[in-house]
SETI-811579 format. One line per 2 residues: number of its first residue (from 1); their letters; for each residue x, y, z of C-alpha. Coordinates in Angstrom, 1 decimal, always signed. Example, Ala and Ser with C-alpha at 12.3 -4.5 7.8 and 13.67 -1.06 7.14 Angstrom:
# residues 2
1 = AS = +12.3,-4.5,+7.8  +13.7,-1.1,+7.1 .
END
This chain:
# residues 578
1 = XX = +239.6,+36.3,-162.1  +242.1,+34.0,-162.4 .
3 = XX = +245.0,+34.1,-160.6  +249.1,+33.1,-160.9 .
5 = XX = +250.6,+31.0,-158.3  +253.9,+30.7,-156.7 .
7 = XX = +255.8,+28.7,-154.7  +256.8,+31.1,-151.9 .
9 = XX = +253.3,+31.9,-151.5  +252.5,+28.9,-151.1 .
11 = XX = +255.5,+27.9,-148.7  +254.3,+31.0,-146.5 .
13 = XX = +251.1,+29.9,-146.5  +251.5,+26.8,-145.3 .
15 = XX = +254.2,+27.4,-143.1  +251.6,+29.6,-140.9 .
17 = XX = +248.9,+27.2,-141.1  +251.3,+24.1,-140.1 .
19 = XX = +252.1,+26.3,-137.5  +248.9,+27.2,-136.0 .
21 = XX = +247.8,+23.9,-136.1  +250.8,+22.1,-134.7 .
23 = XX = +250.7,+25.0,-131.8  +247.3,+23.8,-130.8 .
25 = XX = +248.5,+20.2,-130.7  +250.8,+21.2,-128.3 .
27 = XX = +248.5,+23.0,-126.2  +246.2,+20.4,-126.0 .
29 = XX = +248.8,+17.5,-125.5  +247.1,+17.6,-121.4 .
31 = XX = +244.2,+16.0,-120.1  +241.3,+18.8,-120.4 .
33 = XX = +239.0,+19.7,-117.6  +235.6,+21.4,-118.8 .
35 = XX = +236.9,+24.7,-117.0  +240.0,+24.4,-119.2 .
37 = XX = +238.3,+23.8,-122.9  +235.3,+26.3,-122.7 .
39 = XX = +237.1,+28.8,-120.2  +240.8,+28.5,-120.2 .
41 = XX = +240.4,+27.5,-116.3  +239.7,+31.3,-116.2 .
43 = XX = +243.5,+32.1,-115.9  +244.3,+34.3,-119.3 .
45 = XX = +246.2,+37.7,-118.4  +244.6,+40.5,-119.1 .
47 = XX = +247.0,+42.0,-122.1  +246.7,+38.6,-123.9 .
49 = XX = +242.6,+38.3,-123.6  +242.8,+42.1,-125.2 .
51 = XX = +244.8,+41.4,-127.9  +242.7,+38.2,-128.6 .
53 = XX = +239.6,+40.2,-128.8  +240.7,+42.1,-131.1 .
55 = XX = +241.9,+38.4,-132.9  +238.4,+37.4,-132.3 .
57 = XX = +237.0,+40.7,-133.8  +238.5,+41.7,-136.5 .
59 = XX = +237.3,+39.2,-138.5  +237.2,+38.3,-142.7 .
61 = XX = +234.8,+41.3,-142.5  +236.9,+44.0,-140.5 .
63 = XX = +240.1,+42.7,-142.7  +238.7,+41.7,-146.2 .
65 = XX = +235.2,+43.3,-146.6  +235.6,+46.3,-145.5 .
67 = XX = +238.5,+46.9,-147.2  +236.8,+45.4,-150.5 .
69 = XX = +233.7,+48.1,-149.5  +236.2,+50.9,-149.3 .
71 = XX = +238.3,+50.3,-152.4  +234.8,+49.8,-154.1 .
73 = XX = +232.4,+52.5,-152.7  +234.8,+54.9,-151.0 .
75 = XX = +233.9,+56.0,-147.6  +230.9,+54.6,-147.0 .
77 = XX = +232.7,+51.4,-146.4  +234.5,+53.1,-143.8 .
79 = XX = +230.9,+53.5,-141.7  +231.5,+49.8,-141.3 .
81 = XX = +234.8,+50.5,-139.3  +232.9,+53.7,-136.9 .
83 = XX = +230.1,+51.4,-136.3  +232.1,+48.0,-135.1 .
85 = XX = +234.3,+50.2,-133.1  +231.5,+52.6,-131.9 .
87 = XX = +230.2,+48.9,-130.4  +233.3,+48.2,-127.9 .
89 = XX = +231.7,+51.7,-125.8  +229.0,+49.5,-124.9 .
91 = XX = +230.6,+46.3,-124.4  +233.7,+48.7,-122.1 .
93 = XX = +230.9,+50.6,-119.9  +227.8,+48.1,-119.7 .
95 = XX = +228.9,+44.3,-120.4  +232.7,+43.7,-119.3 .
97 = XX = +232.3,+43.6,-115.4  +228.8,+42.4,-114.9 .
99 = XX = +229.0,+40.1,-117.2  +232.1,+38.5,-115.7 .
101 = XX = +230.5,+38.0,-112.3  +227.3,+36.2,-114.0 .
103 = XX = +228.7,+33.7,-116.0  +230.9,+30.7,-116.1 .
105 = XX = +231.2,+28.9,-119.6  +228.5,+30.1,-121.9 .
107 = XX = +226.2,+33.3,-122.4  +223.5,+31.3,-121.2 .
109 = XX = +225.1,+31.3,-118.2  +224.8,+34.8,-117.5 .
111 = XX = +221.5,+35.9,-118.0  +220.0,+32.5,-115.9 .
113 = XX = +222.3,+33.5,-113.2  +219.5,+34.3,-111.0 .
115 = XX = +216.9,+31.8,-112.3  +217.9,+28.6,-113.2 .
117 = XX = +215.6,+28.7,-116.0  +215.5,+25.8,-118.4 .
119 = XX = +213.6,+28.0,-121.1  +216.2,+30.6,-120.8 .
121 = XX = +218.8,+28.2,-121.7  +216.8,+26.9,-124.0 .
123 = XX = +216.1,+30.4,-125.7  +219.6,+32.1,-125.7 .
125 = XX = +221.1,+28.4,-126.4  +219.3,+28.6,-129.8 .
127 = XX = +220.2,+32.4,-130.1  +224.2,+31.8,-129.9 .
129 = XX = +223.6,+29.1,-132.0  +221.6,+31.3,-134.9 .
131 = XX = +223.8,+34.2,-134.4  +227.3,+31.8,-134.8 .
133 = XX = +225.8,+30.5,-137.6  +225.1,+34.0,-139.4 .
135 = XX = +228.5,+34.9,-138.3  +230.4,+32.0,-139.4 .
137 = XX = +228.9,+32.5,-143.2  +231.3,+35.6,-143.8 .
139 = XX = +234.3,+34.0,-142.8  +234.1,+31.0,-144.8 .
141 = XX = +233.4,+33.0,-147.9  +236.5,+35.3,-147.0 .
143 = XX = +238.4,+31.8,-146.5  +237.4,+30.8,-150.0 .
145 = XX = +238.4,+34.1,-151.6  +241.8,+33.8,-150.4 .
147 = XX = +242.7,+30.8,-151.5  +241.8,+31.1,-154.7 .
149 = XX = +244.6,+33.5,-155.6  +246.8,+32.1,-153.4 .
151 = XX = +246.9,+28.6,-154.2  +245.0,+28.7,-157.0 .
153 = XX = +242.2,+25.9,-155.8  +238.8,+26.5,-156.2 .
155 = XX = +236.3,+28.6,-153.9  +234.9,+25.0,-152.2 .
157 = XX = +238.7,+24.5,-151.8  +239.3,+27.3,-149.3 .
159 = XX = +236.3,+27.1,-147.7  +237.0,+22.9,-146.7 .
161 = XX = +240.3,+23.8,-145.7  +239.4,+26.4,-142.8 .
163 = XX = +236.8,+24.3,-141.5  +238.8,+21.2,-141.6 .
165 = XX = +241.7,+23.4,-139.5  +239.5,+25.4,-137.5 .
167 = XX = +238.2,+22.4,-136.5  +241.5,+20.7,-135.3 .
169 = XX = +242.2,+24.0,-133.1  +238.8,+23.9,-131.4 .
171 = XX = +239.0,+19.9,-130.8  +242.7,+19.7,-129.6 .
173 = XX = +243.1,+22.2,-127.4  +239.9,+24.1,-126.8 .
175 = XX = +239.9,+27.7,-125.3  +243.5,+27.5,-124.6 .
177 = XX = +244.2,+27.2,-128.3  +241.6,+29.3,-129.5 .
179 = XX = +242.9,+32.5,-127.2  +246.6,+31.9,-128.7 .
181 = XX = +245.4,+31.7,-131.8  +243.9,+34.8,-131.7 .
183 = XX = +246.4,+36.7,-129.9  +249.3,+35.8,-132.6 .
185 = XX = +246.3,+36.7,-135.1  +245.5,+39.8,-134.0 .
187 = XX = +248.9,+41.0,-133.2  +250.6,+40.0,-136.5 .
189 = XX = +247.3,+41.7,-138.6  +248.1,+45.1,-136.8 .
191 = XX = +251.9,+44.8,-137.5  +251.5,+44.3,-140.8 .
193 = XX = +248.6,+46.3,-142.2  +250.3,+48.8,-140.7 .
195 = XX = +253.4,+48.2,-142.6  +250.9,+47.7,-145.5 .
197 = XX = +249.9,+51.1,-144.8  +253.2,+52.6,-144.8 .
199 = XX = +254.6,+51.2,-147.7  +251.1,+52.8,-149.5 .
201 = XX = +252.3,+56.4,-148.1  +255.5,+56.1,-149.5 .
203 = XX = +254.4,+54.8,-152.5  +251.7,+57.8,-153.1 .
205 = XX = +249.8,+58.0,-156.5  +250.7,+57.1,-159.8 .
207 = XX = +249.3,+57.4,-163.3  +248.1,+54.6,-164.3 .
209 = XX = +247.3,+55.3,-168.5  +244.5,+55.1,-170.3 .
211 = XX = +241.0,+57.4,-170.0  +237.5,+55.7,-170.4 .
213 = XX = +236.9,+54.0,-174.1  +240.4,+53.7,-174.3 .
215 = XX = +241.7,+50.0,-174.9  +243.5,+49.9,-171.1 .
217 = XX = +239.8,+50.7,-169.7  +237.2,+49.2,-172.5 .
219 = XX = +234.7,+47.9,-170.7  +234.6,+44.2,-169.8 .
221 = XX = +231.9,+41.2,-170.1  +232.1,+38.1,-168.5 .
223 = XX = +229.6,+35.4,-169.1  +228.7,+32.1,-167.0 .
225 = XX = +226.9,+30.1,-169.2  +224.3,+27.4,-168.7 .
227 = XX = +227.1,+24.3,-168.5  +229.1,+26.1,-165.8 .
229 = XX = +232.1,+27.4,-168.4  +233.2,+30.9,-168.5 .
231 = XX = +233.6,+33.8,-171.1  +235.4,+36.7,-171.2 .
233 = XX = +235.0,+39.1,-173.8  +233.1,+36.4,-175.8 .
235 = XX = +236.5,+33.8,-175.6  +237.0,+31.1,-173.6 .
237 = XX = +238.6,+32.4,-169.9  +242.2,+31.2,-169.7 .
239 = XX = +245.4,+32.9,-167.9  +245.8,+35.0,-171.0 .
241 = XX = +241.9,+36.1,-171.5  +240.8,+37.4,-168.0 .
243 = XX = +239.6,+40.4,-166.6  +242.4,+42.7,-166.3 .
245 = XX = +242.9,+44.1,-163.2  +240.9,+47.6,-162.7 .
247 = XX = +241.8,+50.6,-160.0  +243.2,+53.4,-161.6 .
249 = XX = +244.2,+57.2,-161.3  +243.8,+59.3,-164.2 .
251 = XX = +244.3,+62.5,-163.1  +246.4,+64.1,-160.6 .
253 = XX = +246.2,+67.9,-158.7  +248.3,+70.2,-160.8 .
255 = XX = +250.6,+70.8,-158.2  +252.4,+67.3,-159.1 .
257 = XX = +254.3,+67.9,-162.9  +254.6,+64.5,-163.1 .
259 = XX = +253.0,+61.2,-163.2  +253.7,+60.3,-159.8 .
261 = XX = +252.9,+61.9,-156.8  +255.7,+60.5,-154.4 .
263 = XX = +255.7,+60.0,-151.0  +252.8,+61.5,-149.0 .
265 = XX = +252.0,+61.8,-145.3  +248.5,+60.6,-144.1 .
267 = XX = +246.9,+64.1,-144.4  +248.2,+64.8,-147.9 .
269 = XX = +247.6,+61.4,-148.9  +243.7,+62.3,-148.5 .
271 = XX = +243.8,+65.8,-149.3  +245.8,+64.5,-152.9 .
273 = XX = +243.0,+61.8,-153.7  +240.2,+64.0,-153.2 .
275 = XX = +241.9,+66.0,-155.9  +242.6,+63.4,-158.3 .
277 = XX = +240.6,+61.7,-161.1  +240.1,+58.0,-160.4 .
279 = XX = +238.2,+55.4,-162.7  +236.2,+52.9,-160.9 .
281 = XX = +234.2,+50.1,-161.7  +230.5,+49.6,-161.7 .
283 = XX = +229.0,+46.1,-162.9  +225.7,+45.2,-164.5 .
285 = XX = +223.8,+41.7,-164.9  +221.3,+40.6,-167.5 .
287 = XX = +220.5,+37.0,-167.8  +219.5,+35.2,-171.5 .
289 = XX = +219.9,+31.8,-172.9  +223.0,+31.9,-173.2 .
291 = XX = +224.3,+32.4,-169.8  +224.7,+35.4,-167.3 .
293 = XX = +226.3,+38.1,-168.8  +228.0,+40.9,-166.1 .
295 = XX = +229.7,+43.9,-167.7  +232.3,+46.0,-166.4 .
297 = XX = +232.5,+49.6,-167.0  +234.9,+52.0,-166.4 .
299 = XX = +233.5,+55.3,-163.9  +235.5,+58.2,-163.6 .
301 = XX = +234.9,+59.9,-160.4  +236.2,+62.7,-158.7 .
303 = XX = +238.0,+61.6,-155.5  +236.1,+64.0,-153.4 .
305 = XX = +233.0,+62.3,-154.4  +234.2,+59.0,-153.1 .
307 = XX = +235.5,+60.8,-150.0  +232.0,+61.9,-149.8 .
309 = XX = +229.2,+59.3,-147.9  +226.4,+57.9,-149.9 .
311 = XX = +228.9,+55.6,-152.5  +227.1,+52.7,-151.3 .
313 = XX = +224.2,+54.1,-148.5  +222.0,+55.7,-150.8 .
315 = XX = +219.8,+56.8,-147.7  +222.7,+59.4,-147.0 .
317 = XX = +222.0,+61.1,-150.4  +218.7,+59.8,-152.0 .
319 = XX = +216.1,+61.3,-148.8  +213.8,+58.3,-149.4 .
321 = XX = +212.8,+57.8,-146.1  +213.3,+53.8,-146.4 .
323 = XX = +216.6,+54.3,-148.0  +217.5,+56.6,-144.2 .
325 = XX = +215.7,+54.1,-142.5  +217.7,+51.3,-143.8 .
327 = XX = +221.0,+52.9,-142.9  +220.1,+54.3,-139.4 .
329 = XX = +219.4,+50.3,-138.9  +222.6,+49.4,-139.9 .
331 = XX = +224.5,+51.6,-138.1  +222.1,+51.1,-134.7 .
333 = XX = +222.9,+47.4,-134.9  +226.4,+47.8,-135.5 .
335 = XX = +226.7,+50.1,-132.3  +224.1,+47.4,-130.4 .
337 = XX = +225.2,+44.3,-131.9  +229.4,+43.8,-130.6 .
339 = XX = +228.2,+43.6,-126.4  +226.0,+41.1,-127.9 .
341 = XX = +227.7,+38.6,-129.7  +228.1,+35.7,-127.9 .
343 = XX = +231.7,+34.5,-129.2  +232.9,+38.1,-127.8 .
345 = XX = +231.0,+37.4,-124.6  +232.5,+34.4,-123.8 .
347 = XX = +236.1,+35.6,-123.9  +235.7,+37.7,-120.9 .
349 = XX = +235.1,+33.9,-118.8  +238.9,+33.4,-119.8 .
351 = XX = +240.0,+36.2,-117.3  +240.3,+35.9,-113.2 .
353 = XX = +238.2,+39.2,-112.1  +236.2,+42.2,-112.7 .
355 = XX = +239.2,+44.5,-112.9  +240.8,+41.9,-115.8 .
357 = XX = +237.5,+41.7,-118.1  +237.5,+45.9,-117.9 .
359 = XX = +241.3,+45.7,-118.7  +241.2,+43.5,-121.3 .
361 = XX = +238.3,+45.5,-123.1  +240.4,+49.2,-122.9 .
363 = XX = +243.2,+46.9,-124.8  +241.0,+45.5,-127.1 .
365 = XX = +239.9,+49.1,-128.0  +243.2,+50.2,-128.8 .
367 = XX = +244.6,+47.5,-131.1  +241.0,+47.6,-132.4 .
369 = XX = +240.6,+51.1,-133.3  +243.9,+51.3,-134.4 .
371 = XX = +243.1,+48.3,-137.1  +240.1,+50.5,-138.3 .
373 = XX = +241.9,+53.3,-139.2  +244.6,+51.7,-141.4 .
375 = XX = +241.6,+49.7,-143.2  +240.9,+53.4,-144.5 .
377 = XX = +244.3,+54.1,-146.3  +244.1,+50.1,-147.3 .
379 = XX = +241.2,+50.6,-149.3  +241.7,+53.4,-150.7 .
381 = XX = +245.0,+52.0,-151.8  +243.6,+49.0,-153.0 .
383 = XX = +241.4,+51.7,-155.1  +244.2,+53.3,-156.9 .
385 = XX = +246.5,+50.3,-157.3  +245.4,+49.0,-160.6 .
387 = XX = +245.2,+45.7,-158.9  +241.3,+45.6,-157.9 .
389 = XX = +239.6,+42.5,-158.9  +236.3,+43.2,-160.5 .
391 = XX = +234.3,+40.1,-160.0  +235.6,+39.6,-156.2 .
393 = XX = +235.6,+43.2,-153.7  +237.2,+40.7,-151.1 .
395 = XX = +240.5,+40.4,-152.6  +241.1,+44.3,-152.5 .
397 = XX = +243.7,+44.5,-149.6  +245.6,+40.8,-150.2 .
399 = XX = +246.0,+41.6,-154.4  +247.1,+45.5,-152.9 .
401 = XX = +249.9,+43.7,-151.1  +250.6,+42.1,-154.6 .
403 = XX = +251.6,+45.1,-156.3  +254.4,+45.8,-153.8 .
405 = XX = +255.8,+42.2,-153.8  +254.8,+38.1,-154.3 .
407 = XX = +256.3,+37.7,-150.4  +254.2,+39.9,-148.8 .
409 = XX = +251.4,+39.1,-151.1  +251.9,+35.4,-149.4 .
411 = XX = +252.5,+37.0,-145.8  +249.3,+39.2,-146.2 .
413 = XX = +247.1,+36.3,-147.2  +247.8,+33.9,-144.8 .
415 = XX = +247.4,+36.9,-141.8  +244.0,+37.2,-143.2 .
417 = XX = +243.5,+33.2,-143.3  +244.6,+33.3,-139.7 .
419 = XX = +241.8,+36.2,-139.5  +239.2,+33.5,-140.4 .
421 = XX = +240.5,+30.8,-138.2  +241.2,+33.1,-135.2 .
423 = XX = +237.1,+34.6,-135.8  +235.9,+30.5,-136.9 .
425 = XX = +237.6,+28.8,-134.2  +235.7,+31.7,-131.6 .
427 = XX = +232.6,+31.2,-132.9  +232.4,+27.1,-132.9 .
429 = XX = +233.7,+27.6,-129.1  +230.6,+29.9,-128.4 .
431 = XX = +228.3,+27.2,-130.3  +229.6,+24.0,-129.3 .
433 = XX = +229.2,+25.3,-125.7  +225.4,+26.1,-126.3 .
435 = XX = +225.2,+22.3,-127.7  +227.1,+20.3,-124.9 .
437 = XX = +226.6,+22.4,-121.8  +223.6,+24.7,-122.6 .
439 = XX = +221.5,+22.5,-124.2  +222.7,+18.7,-123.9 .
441 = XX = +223.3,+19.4,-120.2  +221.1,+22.2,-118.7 .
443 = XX = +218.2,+21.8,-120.7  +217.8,+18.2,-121.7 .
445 = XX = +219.4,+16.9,-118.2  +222.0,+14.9,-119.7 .
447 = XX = +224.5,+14.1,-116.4  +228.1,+13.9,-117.9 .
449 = XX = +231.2,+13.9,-116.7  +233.9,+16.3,-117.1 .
451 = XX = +235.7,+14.0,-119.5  +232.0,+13.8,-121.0 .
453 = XX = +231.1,+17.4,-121.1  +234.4,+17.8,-122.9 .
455 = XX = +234.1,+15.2,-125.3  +230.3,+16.4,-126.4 .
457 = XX = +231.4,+19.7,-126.9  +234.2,+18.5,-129.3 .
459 = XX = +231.5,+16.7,-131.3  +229.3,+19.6,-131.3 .
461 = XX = +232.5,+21.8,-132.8  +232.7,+19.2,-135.8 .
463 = XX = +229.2,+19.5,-136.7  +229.5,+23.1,-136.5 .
465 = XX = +232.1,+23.0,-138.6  +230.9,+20.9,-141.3 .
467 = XX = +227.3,+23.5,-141.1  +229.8,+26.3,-141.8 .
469 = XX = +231.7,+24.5,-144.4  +228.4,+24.0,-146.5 .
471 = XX = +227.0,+27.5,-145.8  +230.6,+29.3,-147.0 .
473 = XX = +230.2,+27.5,-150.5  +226.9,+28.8,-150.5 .
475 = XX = +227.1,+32.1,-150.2  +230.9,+32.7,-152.3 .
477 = XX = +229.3,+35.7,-154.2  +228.4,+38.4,-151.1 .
479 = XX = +230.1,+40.8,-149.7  +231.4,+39.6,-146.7 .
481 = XX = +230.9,+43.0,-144.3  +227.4,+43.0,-145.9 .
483 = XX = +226.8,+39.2,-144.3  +228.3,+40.2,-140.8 .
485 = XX = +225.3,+43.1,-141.0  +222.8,+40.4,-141.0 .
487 = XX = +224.5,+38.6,-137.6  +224.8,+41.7,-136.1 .
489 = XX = +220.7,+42.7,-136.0  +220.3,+39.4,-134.8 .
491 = XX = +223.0,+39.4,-131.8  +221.4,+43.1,-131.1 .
493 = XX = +218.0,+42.3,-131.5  +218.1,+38.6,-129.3 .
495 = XX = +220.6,+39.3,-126.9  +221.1,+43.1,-125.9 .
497 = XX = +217.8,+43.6,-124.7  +217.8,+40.8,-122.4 .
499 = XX = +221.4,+41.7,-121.2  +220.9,+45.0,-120.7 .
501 = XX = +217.5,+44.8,-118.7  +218.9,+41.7,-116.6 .
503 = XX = +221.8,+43.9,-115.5  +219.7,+47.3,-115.0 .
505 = XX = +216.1,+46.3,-114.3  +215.2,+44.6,-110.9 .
507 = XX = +211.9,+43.8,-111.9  +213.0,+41.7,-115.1 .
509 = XX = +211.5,+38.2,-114.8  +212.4,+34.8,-116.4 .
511 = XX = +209.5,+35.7,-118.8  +210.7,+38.8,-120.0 .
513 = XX = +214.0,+37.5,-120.8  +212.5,+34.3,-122.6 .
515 = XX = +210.1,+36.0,-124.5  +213.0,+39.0,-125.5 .
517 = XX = +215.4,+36.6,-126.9  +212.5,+34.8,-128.6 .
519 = XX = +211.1,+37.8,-130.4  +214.1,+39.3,-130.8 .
521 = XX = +215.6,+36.0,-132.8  +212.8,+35.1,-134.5 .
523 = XX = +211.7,+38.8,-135.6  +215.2,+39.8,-137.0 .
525 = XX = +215.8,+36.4,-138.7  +212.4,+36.8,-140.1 .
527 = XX = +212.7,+40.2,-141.5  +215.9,+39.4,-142.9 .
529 = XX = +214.6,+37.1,-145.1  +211.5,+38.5,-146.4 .
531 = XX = +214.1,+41.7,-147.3  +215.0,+43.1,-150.9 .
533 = XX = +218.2,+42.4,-150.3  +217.7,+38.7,-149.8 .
535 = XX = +214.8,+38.5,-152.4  +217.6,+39.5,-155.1 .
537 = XX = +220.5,+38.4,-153.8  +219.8,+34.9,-152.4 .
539 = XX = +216.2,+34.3,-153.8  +217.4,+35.7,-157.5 .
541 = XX = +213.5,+37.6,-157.3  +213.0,+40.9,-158.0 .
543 = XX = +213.5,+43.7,-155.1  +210.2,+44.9,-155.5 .
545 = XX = +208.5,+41.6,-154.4  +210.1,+41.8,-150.7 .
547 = XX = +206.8,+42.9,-148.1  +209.3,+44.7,-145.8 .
549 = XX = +210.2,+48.3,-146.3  +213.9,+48.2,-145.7 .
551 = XX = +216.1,+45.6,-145.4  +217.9,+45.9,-141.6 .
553 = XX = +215.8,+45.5,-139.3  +217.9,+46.5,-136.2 .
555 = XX = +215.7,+49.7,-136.3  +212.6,+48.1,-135.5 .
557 = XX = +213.7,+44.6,-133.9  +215.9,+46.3,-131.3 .
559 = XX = +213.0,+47.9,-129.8  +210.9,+45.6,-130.1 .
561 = XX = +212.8,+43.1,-128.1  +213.2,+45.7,-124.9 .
563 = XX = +209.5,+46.4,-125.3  +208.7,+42.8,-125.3 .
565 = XX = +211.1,+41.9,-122.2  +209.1,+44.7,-120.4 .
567 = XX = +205.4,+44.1,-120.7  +205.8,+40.7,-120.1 .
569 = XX = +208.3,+41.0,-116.8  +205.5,+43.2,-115.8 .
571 = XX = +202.5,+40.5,-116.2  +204.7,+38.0,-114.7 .
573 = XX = +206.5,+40.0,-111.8  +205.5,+38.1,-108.4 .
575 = XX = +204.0,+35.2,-110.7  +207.1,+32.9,-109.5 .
577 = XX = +209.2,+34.2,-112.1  +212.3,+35.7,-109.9 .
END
């Protein structure tokens, strides 16, 4: 859709980016030690490092996709929310001590604390790298989503402007500037999505007009033909032929006489949607010669239906057994995957002790879980507002925000910009440290400096940057909580086993963990792209061509990566392998 601009949108916007970037100036106006960039010299309090993980966490997924999932799909989107948090029991009662006392800078670190393995470095280097990568792809696309409506630049636009940024925060100032910048993140996207959520409470439901067939809900066709122009409804697309906005409630209970429902508290809030009428949106594609033609039609549902699981997981209501199997994969990596991504991992190096790391997890839970339950009544909202974007499910809680006022329309979007370069900036930390001290120093011997060890990582972070830039444009049209799936059965699959043995298996050998993160990677990435989901979505083939029978492989991966560790530890035990 096309979008109006304004100038206080704009003036918000940049104010906050001008600002994160000049604060990272400042924080990296010092002479930086190796401890300082990758680690913060270890020296973070507690309170801050929990309110940065949940900076570093709640990420263009947590903030724009699941909202976009919710106000699409109803509750199924919030089984995105229960499995991320469901994550942080593992990380709070297996990872956050032990892993303090193992590792230094990287993840590497950790799980070759008691070999001094090349290969492992080598192996889990690759891994962080694989699994930022994966990671980073949602966020750009969320960047690129927002600034379209906000600025009214391109897709591309977006994208080159968070990894130019992102970059600056990572070079200047390192870990110092990526923890602050997280911290101001995730504090200011709790604030004001809870204000967000309390304006929607007071706001309750309104009619909207119009049933299905009638001309406020006719359905809608918009064509992409072969030069690259655009159609809507047959006409050329301009700022007065566009999509209209779509998101509406038809029907109220008939205990409101009016067509409003007025302020409601939480409860009633649910209780009165799932006894409304609402009109969603459902959207087919057919491809000819003259372009690719997707249509819009108008759904009424029952709001206890989209209350209801199986709006988007059809293996909660279909019983095919792949469909079950699919979701039981999501949700296990979801649960597996948080203790194991290595941008998480690495923030709990940035506190002095045991007791810190464990205190800085319980606070990360809280502003965490809090988050997750707003992004419920934010969808939902989003749903009902009459301001849902058809043609992009990202947009749902930033164009919500519109309806109320331009201002915090502005104020929303560049929170969730901050979201990306709070989540970015974590991950090209966590990869550029795999480069320049995993790799460059541990496994091809280079001997460096501090200064040195500094400077390589900083050249790693640009190249990172520029990879993510490319892979954002890329990918503009998926959902981004859908793409933060696919890095999740990765993280689980390559890293948990290995972890998880290392800490509570004496008899795991170098071996084990080498040939774990190996299979794990390599299994994961592979059945992720010989799925139907990536056969139609990235491959444009049909779904019936894919030679795997669901499309997560968590399920199957997850195992197989703790079997692998433990046959093989068990071959090698006593070979010199401990």
């Amino acid at each position: 859709m096309l979008h109006e601009t304004s100038a206080a949108a704009i003036a918000i916007f940049s104010a906050f980016v001008l600002g994160v970037v000049g604060l990272s100036f400042w924080l990296g106006r010092r002479k930086q030690s190796a401890q300082a960039y990758y680690a913060a010299h270890g020296e973070v309090h507690w309170f801050v490092n929990g309110v940065a993980f949940a900076g570093d966490y709640l990420s263009a997924a947590s903030f724009l996709g699941i909202c976009g999932m919710i106000a699409t799909a109803g509750y199924d989107g919030f089984l995105y929310s229960i499995g991320f948090l469901a994550g942080w029991i593992v990380a709070l009662f297996v990872i956050a001590e032990p892993i303090k006392a193992l590792g230094r800078f990287t993840f590497a670190d950790a799980l070759d604390a008691r070999f001094n393995s090349r290969g492992i470095k080598l192996a889990v280097a690759i891994s962080t790298l694989v699994v930022s990568v994966f990671y980073l792809i949602p966020q750009m696309v969320g960047a690129g989503s927002l600034i379209t409506p906000l600025l009214g630049l391109p897709h591309a636009a977006g994208v080159v402007i968070v990894g130019v940024v992102v970059t600056l925060i990572v070079v200047t100032a390192g870990m110092v500037s990526t923890t602050w910048v997280q911290f101001i993140k995730g504090s200011l996207l709790v604030l004001f999505c809870g204000l967000l959520t309390g304006l929607i409470l007071t706001r309750g439901f309104a009619l909207h007009g119009g049933r299905p067939g009638g001309a406020d809900l006719a359905p809608q066709v918009r064509t992409v033909r072969p030069d690259g122009s655009v159609l809507v409804n047959g006409r050329p697309q301009s700022r007065e032929n566009d999509l209209r906005p779509v998101g509406t409630v038809v029907k109220l209970p008939d205990r409101f006489a009016g067509t409003s429902t007025g302020p409601l508290s939480p409860l009633e809030f649910l209780s009165t949607l799932e006894d409304s009428t609402v009109v969603t949106w459902s959207a087919t594609k057919r491809s000819d010669a003259d372009g690719v033609h997707t249509t819009y039609s108008p759904v009424e549902r029952k709001g206890a239906d989209l209350l209801k699981p199986g709006g988007s997981f059809k293996g909660l209501t279909t019983g095919r057994l792949a469909d079950r199997l699919d979701f039981a994969s999501l949700m296990l990596a979801l649960f597996c995957g948080t203790a194991s991504l290595p941008h998480i991992l690495i923030r709990y190096y940035t506190v002095k002790d045991a007791a810190a790391a464990r205190k800085s997890t319980v606070v990360g839970i809280a502003a965490i879980g809090g988050f997750y339950v707003l992004t419920l009544y934010l969808g939902l909202g989003a749903m009902t507002s009459g301001a849902l974007d058809p043609t992009d499910s990202n947009m749902a809680a930033p164009l919500l925000a519109r309806t109320f006022s331009e201002t915090l329309f502005a104020v929303i979007s560049a929170i969730a910009f901050t979201t990306v370069l709070g989540t970015v900036s974590g991950l090209i930390m966590a990869g550029s440290g795999a480069v320049a001290h995993d790799l460059a120093e541990n496994v091809f011997g280079m001997r460096m400096t501090d200064h040195e060890k500094v400077r390589c990582g900083k050249f790693a972070a640009v190249g990172l940057g520029g990879i993510a830039i490319v892979l954002g444009i890329l990918f503009k049209s998926f959902n981004v909580s859908f793409l933060v799936g696919w890095a999740f059965n990765i993280a689980a699959s390559a890293n948990l086993p290995a972890l998880v043995m290392l800490l509570f298996w004496p008899r795991t050998t170098k071996q084990g963990i080498i040939a774990a993160v190996t299979v794990g990677m390599v299994s994961s990435l592979a059945w992720i792209l010989l799925s139907a989901d990536t056969f139609e979505k990235v491959y444009g083939l049909s779904r019936e061509a894919s030679i795997v029978p669901f499309s997560q492989p968590g399920l199957v991966t997850i195992p197989l990566g703790f079997a692998v560790l433990v046959v093989v530890s068990l071959f090698t035990n006593g070979r010199g392998s401990r």
